[in-house]
Steps between C-alpha positions, in 0.01 A plus 500: 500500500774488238775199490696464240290224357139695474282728686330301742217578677396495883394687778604721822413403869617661820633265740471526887865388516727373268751211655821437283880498571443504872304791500120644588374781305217648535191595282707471187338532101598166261435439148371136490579355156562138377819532337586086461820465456555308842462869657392491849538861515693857429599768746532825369720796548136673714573217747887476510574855512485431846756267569874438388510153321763281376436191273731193496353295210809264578448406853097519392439826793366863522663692749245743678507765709248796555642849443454704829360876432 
């Protein structure tokens, strides 16, 4: 994986489900990587393509909701 501090290295897992935001998905692929940095985690554009989103860095929220086909 490439950050714009190094290329760091990791692995891929599938999950059964994937729990963030207030959502379930199912059977989803993740890079697993220790990035430091206080990261707990990055969602990428794979996962959100499926919902509208909204961040509010002010009032400390994401906004979620899932894009209906």
């Amino acid at each position: 994986m490439r950050t714009a501090a190094a290329v760091e290295h990791g692995y891929i897992v599938r999950l059964v489900q994937l729990s963030t935001l207030g959502f379930h998905v199912p059977h989803v692929h993740v890079d697993v990587a220790d990035l430091g940095y206080g990261v707990d985690g990055v969602l990428g554009m794979n996962f959100l393509s499926d919902f509208n989103f909204e961040i509010r860095p002010d009032e400390r929220r994401i906004l979620v909701e899932k894009i209906v086909p």
